[in-house]
GUMAR-69823 format. One line per 10 residues: number of its first residue (from 0); their letters; for each residue x negated, y negated, z of C-alpha. Coordinates in steps of 0.25 Angstrom, whole numbers, padded with zeros to 4 digits. Layout:
! GUMAR-69823
NUM = a = X,Y,Z  ...
//
This chain:
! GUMAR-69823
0 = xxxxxxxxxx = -0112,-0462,-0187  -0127,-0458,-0193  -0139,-0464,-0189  -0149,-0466,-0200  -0160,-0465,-0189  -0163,-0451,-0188  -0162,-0458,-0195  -0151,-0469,-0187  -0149,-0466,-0185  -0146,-0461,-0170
10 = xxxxxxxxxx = -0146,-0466,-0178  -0141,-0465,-0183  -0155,-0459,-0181  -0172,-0464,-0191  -0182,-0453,-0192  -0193,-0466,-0190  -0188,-0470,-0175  -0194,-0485,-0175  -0198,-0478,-0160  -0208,-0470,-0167
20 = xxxxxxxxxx = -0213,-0483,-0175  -0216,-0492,-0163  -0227,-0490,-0152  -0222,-0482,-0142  -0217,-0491,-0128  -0211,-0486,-0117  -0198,-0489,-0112  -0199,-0500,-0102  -0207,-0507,-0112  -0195,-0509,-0121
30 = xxxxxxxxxx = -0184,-0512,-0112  -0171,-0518,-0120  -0176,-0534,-0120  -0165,-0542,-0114  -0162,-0555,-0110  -0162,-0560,-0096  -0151,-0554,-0088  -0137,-0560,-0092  -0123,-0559,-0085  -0115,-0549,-0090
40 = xxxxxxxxxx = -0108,-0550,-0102  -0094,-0548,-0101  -0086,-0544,-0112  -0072,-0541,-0107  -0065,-0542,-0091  -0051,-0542,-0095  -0047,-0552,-0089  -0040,-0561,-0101  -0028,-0561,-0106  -0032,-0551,-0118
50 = xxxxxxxxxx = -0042,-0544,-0122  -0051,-0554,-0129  -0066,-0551,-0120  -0075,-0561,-0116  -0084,-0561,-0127  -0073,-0567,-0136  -0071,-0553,-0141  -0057,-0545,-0146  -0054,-0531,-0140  -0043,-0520,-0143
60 = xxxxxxxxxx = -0041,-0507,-0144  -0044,-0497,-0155  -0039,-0483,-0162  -0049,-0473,-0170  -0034,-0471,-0176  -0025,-0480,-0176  -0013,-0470,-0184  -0015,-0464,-0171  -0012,-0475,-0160  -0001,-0467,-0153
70 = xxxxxxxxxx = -0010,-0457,-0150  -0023,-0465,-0150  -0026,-0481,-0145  -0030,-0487,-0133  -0022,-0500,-0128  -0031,-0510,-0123  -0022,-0521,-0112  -0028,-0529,-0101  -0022,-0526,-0085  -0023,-0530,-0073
80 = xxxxxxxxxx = -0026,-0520,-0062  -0038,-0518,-0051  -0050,-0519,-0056  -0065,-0515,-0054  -0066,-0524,-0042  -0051,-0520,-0037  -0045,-0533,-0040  -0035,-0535,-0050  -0041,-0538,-0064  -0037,-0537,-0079
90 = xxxxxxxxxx = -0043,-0525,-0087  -0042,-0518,-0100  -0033,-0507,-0100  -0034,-0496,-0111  -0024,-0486,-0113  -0030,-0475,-0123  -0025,-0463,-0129  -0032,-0452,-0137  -0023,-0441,-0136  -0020,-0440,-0151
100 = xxxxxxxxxx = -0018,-0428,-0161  -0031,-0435,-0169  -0046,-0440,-0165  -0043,-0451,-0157  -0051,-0463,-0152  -0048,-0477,-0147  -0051,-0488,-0138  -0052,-0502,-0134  -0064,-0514,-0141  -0069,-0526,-0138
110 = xxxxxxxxxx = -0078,-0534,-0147  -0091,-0540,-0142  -0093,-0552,-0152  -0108,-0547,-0154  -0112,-0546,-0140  -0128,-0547,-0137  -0129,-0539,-0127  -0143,-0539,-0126  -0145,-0545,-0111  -0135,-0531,-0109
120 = xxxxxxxxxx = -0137,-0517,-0104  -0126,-0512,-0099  -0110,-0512,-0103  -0102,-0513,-0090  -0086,-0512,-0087  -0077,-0507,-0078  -0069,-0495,-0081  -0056,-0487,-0074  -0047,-0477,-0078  -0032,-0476,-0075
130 = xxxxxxxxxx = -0032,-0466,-0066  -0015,-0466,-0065  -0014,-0465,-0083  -0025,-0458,-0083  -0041,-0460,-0092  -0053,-0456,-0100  -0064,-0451,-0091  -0074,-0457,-0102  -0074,-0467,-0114  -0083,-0473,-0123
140 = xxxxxxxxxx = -0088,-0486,-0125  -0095,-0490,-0137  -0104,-0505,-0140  -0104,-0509,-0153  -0110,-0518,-0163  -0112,-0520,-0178  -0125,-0511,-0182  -0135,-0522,-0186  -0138,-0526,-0199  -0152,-0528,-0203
150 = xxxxxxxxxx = -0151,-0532,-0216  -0159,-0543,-0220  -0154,-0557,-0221  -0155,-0554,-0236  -0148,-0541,-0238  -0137,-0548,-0229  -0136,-0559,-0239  -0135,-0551,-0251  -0125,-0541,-0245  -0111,-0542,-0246
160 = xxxxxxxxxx = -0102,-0547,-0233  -0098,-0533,-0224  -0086,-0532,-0218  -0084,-0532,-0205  -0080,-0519,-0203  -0088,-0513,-0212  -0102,-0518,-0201  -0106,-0505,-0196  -0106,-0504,-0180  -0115,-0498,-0169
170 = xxxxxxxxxx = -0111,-0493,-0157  -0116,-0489,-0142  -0107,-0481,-0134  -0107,-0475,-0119  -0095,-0465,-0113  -0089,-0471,-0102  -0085,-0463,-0088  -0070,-0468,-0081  -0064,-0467,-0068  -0053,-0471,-0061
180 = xxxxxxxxxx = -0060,-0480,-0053  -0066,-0494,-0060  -0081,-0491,-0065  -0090,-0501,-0069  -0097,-0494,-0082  -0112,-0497,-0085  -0115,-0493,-0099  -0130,-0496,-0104  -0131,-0500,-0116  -0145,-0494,-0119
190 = xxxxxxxxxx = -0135,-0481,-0120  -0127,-0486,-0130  -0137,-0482,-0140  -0129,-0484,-0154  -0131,-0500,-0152  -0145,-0497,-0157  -0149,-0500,-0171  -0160,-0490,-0172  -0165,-0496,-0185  -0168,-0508,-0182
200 = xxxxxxxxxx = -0183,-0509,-0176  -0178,-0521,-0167  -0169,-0512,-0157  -0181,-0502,-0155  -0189,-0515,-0149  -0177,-0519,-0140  -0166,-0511,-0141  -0157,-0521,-0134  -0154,-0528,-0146  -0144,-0516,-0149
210 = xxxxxxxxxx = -0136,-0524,-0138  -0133,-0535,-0147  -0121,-0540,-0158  -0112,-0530,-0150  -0097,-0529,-0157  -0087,-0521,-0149  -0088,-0514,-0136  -0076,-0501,-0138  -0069,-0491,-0128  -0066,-0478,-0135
220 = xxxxxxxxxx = -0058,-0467,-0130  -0061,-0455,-0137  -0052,-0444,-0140  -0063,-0434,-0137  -0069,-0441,-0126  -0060,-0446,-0116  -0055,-0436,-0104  -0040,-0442,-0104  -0033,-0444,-0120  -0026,-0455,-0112
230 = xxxxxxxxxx = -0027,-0466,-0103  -0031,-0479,-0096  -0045,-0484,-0094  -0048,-0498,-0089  -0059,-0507,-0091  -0064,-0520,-0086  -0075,-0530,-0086  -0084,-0526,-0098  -0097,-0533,-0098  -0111,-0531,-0105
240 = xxxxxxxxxx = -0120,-0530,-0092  -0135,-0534,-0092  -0141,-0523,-0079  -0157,-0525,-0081  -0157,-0511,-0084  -0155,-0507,-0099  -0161,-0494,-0097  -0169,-0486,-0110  -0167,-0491,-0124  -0165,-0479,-0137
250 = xxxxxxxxxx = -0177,-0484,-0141  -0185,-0479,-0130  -0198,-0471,-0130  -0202,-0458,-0123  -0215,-0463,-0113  -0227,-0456,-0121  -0236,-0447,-0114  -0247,-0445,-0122  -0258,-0454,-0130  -0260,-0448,-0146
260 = xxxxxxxxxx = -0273,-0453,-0144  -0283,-0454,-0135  -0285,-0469,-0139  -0275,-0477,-0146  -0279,-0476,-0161  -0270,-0488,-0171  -0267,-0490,-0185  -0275,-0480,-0196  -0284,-0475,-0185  -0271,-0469,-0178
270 = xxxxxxxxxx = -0266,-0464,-0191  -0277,-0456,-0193  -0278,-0450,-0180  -0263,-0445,-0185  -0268,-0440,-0199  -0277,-0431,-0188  -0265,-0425,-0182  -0259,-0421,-0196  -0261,-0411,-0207  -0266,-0422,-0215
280 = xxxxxxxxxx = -0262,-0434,-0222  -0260,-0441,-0235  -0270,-0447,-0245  -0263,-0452,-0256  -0253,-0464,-0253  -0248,-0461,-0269  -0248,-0449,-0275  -0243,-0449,-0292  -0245,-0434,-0299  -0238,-0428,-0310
290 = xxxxxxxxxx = -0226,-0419,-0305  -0223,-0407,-0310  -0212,-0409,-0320  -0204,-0395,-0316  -0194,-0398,-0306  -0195,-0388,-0296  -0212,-0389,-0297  -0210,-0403,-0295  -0201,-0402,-0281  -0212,-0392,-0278
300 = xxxxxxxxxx = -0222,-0403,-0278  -0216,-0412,-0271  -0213,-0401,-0259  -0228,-0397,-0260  -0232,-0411,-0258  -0221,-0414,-0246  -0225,-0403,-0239  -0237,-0409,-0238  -0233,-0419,-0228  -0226,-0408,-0218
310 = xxxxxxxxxx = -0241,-0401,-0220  -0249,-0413,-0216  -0240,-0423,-0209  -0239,-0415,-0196  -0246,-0416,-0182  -0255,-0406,-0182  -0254,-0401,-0166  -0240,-0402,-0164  -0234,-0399,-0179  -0225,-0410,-0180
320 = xxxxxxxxxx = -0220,-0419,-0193  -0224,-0432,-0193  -0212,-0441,-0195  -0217,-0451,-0205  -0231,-0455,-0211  -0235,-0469,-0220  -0244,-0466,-0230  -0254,-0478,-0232  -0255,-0488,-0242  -0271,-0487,-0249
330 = xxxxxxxxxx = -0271,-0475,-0244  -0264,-0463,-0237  -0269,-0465,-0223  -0272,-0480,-0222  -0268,-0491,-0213  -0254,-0492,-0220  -0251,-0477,-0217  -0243,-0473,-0204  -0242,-0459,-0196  -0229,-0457,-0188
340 = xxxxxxxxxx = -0233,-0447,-0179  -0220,-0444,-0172  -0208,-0434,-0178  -0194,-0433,-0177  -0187,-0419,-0174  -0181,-0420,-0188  -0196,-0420,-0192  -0199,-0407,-0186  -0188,-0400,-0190  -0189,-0403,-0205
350 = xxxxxxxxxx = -0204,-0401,-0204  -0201,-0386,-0199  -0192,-0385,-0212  -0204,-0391,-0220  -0213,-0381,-0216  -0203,-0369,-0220  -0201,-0377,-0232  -0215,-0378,-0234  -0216,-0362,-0234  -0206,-0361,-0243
360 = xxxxxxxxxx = -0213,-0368,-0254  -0226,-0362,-0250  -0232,-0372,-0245  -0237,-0367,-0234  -0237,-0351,-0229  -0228,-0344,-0218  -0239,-0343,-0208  -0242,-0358,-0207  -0228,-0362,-0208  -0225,-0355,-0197
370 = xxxxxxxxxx = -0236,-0358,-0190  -0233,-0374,-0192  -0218,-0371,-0189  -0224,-0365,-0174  -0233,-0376,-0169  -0220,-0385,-0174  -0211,-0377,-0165  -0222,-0377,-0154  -0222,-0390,-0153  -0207,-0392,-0153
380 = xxxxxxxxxx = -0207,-0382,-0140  -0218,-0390,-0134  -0210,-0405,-0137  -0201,-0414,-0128  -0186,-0412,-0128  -0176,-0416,-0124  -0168,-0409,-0113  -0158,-0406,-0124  -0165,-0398,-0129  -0168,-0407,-0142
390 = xxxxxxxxxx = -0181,-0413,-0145  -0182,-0428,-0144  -0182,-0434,-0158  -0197,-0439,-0158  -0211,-0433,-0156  -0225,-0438,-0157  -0232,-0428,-0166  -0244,-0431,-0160  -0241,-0431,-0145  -0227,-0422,-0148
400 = xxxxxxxxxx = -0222,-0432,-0138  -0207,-0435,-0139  -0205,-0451,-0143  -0191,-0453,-0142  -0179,-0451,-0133  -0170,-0447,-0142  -0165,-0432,-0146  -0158,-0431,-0160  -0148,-0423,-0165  -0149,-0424,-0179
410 = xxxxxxxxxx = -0166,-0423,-0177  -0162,-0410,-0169  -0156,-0405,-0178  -0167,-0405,-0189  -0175,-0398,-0179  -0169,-0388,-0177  -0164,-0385,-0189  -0179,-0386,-0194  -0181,-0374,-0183  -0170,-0364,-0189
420 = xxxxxxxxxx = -0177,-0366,-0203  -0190,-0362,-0197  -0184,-0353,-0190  -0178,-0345,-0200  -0191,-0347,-0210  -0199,-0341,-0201  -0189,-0333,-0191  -0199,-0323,-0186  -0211,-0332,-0181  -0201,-0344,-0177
430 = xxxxxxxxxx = -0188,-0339,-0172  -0194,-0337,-0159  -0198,-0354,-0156  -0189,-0359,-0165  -0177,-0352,-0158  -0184,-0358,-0145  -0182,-0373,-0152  -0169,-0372,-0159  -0163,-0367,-0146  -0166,-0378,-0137
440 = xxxxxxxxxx = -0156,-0388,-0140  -0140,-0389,-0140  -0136,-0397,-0151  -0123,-0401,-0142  -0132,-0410,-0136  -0129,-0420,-0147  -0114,-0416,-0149  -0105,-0426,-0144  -0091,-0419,-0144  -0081,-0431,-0142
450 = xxxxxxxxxx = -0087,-0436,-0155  -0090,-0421,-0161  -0105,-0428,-0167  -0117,-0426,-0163  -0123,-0438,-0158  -0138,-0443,-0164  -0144,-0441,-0152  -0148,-0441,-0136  -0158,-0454,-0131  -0164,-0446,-0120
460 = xxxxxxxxxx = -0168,-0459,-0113  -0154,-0466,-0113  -0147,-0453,-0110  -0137,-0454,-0120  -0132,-0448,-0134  -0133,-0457,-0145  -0122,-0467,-0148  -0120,-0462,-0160  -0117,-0447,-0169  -0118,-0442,-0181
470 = xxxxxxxxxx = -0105,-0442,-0186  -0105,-0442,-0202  -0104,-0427,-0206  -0113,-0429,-0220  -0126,-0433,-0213  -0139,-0427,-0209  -0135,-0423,-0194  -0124,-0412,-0201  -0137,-0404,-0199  -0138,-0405,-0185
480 = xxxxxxxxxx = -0123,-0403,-0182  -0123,-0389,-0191  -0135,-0385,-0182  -0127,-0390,-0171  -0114,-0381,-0176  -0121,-0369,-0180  -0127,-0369,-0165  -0114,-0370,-0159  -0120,-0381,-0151  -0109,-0391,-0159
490 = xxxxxxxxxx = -0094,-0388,-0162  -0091,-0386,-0177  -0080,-0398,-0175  -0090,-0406,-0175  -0095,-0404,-0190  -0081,-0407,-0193  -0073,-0415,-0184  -0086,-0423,-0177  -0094,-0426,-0190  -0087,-0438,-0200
500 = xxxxxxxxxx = -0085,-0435,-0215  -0081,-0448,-0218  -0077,-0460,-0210  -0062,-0466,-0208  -0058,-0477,-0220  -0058,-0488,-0211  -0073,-0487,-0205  -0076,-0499,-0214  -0090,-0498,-0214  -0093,-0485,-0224
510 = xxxxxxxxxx = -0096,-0485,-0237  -0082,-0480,-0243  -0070,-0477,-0238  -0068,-0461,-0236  -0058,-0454,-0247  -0050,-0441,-0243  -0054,-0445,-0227  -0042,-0434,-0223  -0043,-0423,-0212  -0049,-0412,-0218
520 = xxxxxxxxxx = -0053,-0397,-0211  -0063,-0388,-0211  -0067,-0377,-0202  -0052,-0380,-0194  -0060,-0393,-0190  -0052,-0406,-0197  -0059,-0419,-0199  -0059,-0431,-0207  -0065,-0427,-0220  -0066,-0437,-0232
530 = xxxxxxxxxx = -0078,-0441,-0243  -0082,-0456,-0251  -0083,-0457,-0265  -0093,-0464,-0273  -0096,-0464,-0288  -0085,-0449,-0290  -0092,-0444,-0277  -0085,-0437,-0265  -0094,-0437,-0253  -0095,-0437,-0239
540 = xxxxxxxxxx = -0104,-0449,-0234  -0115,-0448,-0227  -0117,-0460,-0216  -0128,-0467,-0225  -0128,-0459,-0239  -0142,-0455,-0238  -0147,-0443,-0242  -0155,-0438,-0229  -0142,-0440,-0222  -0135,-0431,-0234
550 = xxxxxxxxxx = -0147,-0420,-0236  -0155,-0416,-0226  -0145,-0407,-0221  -0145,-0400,-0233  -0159,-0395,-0230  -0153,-0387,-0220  -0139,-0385,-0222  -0135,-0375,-0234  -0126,-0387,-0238  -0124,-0386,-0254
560 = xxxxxxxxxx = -0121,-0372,-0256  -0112,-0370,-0240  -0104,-0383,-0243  -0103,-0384,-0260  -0088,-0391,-0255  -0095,-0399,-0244  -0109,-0404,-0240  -0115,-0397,-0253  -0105,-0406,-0261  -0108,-0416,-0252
570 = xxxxxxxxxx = -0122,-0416,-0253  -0121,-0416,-0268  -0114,-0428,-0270  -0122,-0437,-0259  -0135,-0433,-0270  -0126,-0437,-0281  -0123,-0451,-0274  -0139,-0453,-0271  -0142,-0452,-0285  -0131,-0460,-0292
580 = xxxxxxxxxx = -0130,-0471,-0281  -0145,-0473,-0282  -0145,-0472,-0297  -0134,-0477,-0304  -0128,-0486,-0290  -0142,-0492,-0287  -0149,-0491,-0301  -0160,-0485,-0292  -0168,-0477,-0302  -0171,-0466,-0290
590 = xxxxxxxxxx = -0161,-0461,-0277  -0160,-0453,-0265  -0159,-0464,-0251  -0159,-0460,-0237  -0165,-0463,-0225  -0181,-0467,-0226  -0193,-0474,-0225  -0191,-0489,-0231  -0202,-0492,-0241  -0202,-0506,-0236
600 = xxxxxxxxxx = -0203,-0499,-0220  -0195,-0491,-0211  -0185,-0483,-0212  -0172,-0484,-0217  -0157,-0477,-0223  -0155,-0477,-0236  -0142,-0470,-0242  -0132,-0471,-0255  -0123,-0480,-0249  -0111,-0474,-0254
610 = xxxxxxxxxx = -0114,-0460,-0248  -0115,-0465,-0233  -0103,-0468,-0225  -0112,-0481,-0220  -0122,-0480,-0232  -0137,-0484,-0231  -0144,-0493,-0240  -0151,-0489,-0254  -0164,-0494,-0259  -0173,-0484,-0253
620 = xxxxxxxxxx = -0177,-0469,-0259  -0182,-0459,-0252  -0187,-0444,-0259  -0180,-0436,-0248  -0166,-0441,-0252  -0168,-0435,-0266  -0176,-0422,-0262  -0162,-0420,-0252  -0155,-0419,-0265  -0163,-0409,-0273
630 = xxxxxxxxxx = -0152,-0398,-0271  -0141,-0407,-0275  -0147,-0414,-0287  -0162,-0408,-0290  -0162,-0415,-0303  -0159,-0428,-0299  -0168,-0426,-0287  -0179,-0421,-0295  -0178,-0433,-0306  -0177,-0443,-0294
640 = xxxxxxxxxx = -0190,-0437,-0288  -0197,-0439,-0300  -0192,-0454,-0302  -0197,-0456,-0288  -0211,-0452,-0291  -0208,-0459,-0304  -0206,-0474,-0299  -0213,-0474,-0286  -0225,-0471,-0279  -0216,-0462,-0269
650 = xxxxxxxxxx = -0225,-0449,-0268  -0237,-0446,-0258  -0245,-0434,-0253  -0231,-0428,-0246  -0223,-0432,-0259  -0214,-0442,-0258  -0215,-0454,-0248  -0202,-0458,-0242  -0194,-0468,-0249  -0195,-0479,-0260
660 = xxxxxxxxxx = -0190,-0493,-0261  -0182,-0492,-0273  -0182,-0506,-0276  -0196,-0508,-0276  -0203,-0496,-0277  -0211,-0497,-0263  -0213,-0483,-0258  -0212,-0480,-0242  -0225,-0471,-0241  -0219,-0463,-0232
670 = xxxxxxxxxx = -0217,-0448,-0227  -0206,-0446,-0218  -0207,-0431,-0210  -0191,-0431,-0214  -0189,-0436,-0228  -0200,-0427,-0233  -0194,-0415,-0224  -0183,-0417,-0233  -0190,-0418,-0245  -0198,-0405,-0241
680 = xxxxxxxxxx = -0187,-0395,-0237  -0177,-0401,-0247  -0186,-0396,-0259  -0187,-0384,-0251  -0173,-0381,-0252  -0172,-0383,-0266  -0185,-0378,-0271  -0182,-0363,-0262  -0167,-0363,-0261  -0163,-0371,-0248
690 = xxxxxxxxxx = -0174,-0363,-0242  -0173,-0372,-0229  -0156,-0372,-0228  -0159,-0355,-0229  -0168,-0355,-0217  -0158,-0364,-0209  -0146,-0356,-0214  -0151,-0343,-0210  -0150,-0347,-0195  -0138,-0340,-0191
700 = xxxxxxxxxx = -0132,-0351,-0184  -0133,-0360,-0195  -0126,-0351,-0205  -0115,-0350,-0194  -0109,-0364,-0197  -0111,-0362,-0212  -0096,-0365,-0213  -0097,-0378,-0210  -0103,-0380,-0224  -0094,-0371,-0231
710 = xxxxxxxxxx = -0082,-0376,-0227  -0079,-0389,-0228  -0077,-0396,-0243  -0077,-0412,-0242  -0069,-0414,-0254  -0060,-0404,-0256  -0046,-0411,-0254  -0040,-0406,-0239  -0027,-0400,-0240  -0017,-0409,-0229
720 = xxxxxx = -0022,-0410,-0215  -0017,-0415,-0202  -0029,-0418,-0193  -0029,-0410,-0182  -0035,-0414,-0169  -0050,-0407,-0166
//
């Protein structure tokens, strides 16, 4: 349901796309490697006397609810009748119904015994409606298979045995279009992007190996979706079908059009020519100083040496973030140190919030804030979009090229939300361009409405929505969809009904089973409400109990004083779980995990378990996760900051690097545009009463939908409800 990649995920969505890490190739140079071309793989024709399929596999039918199944089921029989060719032949029947007073969703599965459908690009079978009892005008299909586990061979010995159902699954998915005439259905599997595990740096060299260890192959008919509540499709012949044509992989890249040089510079002579291009650059690797011993002095340090990277680590010409820099090893530009000059939209609207922030603390006056905040903006105008209206989700800050295919909800989001600050900081020089950018793009463009979530995104070269949405309510994207809301570009059922509190008992793979998981309402929206419980605290999950999922909304969104009964409170007790899992659970003598660089390298989540519904690993501390919490905790904050600095070499000419292996001590000497936005606009909020949410809040749209902070409280006991239907 999230993506770490952003961050998964997408993916679930991570900011540091491995696309961005790997010399730039174009497309037909990295078609999916397959073997030689193979006959087709038939997984089920129906012909037996049951439905066991020809991969030796079990299949059935299925009920989202099963105290429902006079209402909601699909019967699932063999029958003889004309088939694709004309001729008699045997095919699965199914008989479905969703007409039910509840959400309702069913269908039929067939198990692929870990299939390696690598020699495979398309799914083929034929498909027919019953035109005398009626059909569905459209289904869905989904592929799936256990999301792979790249633990090492000793982690997996030391582990204890998972249960079965507990393996968390992947899934690719297509719609599918009926007749009442047999159709053969040709589905490429290059679009059913959710096979892809983004985080392993293997599926970005071939991405065909996202076609292997396949599980299950289901039908669903969706409540929501179908055109007829009831009715009889048929289907025949199902088989993985190799065509020679695999067609354009997620992982693709843009073609570039421009040279960054005139002749091709490498390793520290290439680094350099960056450093040109920028403000300037750091000369310590280690920096140890006395802090000040008053609190609020000290924070101040600390922001006055943050904002030193969003002063200096910006392209010069076009006014862009870097997304991440390595400092050096001896010294701070040497062969050890790396330059990423690219960005992500996230980036650029976090840096617009630095530089108010950065004005805010006087840092730097209201002429040159503005001035940078223009040529930002002008450069946005001149850049790439998508025909959207959204920009893509990568740029080259050197060329301003675009350098991904992919438009992002939740990295749209951030933009724009970063434009209303600036906007509002500085209404009389900005309003003007800034309306121009916040204007061109309809956030309905990533609502999916049978689902009421928002998908992670659109791959421009595949022409399709990501497999995948953002569907647990206590997560980053809550941003985006309060944008989305407060625009009227999103129905308010959607902040209710579409986004998950907490996940049904049964899903055996989450961290805790849900307690008081009853309908609850709010707004005249009812939905499944419900919270965990760990160590006396009630709390809604987030989907990996980091702090970056839990948090950065807050540098928006009004949260703790709109919703003391609900997010605030929320908020509040994920802080409390950081600290006393880290300290008293792990006996680690510093906290605060979330997503970040890895000391060791790359990138990874890190989370308190118990606090995700899925829950990331610990091990890893990152200074953004504990700046997050200032406003919840700022004396555990402060006294963890100073531990920091304490028992490692963690701070830099920009403050701090970006994480620390707790274990061992080994610092990544990293600055990360995100995390140390975070840390900067965080400290603004505390240190000049949520100076940032202010500016954002005194957008009229986004003072609109205030009520859907105010009025919902995650704990207060529901008086008895019967669910109505949406």
């Amino acid at each position: 349901m999230m993506l770490s990649i952003k961050r998964a995920v997408a993916g679930l969505l991570l900011f540091i796309s491995p696309v961005l890490l790997m010399p730039v190739q174009a497309a037909e140079e990295r078609q999916l490697a397959v073997q030689a071309p193979s006959p087709d793989a038939v997984v089920a024709d129906f012909e037996g006397e049951d439905l066991m399929n020809k991969l030796g596999g079990e299949s059935g039918s299925w009920n989202m609810d099963t105290t429902d199944e006079n209402n909601s089921y699909t019967d699932a029989d063999l029958v003889e009748v004309p088939g694709p060719d004309g001729k008699p032949a045997k095919v699965l029947r199914l008989t479905y119904s969703v007409e039910s007073e509840v959400p309702s969703q069913n269908g039929f599965w067939t198990k692929l015994m870990g299939l390696d459908a690598t020699p495979y690009d398309h799914l083929y079978f034929d498909v027919k409606g019953d035109e005398a009892k009626g059909f569905t005008t459209i289904f869905k299909v989904e592929i799936k298979k256990p999301k792979p586990d790249h633990r090492t061979p000793e982690e997996k010995a030391s582990a204890q045995p998972v249960d079965p159902s507990a393996v968390e699954k992947i899934k690719g998915s297509f719609k599918v279009p009926v007749t009442g005439q047999w159709e053969t259905v040709k589905i490429p599997l290059n679009k059913m992007t959710g096979l892809m595990d983004f985080g392993d740096p293997e599926a970005w060299k071939n991405p065909a190996i996202a076609r292997r260890d396949l599980d299950e192959l289901v039908i669903v008919f969706q409540d929501r979706m179908v055109s007829a509540k009831t009715g009889v499709i048929y289907l025949d012949n199902i088989r993985f079908v190799h065509t020679d044509n695999p067609g354009p992989t997620p992982v693709d890249f843009p073609p570039r059009k421009r040279e960054k040089t005139e002749t091709r510079l490498e390793g520290l002579e290439f680094q350099q020519f960056l450093v040109k291009r920028l403000g300037g650059f750091a000369t310590h690797t280690v920096i140890k100083k006395e802090f000040p011993a008053d609190d609020r002095t000290f924070l101040q340090e600390i922001a006055r040496d943050t904002w030193k990277f969003f002063d200096e680590i910006v392209d010069k010409e076009h006014g862009l973030p870097l997304d991440t820099i390595q400092v050096g090893e001896k010294e701070a530009l040497d062969d050890k140190a790396w330059i990423g000059d690219y960005t992500n939209v996230t980036n650029i609207g976090v840096y617009l919030m630095c530089l108010v922030s950065g004005y805010d603390l006087g840092f730097i006056t209201r002429e040159e804030t503005v001035r940078r905040i223009q040529q930002t903006f002008t450069t946005l105008e001149k850049l790439e979009y998508h025909e959207s209206g959204f920009p893509y989700n990568y740029y080259d800050t050197t060329t301003a090229e675009r350098t991904s295919y992919f438009v992002s909800l939740v990295d749209s989001g951030w933009l724009v939300a970063g434009m209303y600050v600036a906007k509002n900081a500085f209404p009389e020089e900005l309003s003007e361009q800034a309306e121009r950018l916040i204007k061109r793009g309809n956030f309905n463009f990533f609502y999916d409405p049978v689902e009421m979530q928002m998908f992670h995104g659109f791959y421009e070269n595949l022409q399709v929505a990501s497999d995948y949405h953002y569907g647990v309510f206590y997560t980053e994207p809550r941003a985006s969809s309060y944008i989305a809301i407060a625009r009227g570009e999103v129905p308010e059922e959607h902040w209710f009904e579409g986004m998950i509190r907490t996940f049904p008992a049964e899903f055996g793979w989450q961290q805790m089973k849900p307690l008081a998981r009853v309908p609850r309402t709010t707004l005249d929206h009812t939905y499944m409400g419900g919270y965990y419980r760990w160590k006396n605290l009630k709390y809604l999950p987030s989907w990996g109990g980091s702090a970056f999922e839990a948090l950065m909304p807050t540098l928006i969104l009004n949260e703790k004083e709109l919703a003391p009964q609900g997010l605030g409170l929320n908020n509040k007790r994920h802080v409390q779980g950081q600290i006393r899992y880290a300290l008293k659970e792990l006996k680690q003598p510093v906290w605060g995990m979330s997503p970040s660089s890895v000391p060791e390298g790359g990138y990874s989540e890190f989370g308190a378990a118990p606090f995700g519904s899925k829950g990331y690993k610990p091990g890893v501390v990152t200074p953004h996760a504990s700046v997050l919490a200032l406003e919840y905790a700022p004396k555990s904050v402060i006294k963890n900051l100073r531990k920091l600095l304490e028992l490692y070499d963690i701070y830099g000419d920009y403050g701090f690097y970006d994480a620390v292996t707790v274990e061992t001590g080994l610092v990544a000497r990293k600055y990360l545009s995100l995390d140390q936005g975070m840390i900067f606009v965080a400290l603004n909020n505390y240190l000049n009463q949520g100076a940032i949410r202010k500016r954002f809040h005194a957008e009229p749209a986004m003072k609109s939908v205030e009520k859907l902070l105010t009025e919902e409280k995650f704990f207060q006991e529901p008086p008895d409800a019967v669910y109505q239907r949406p």
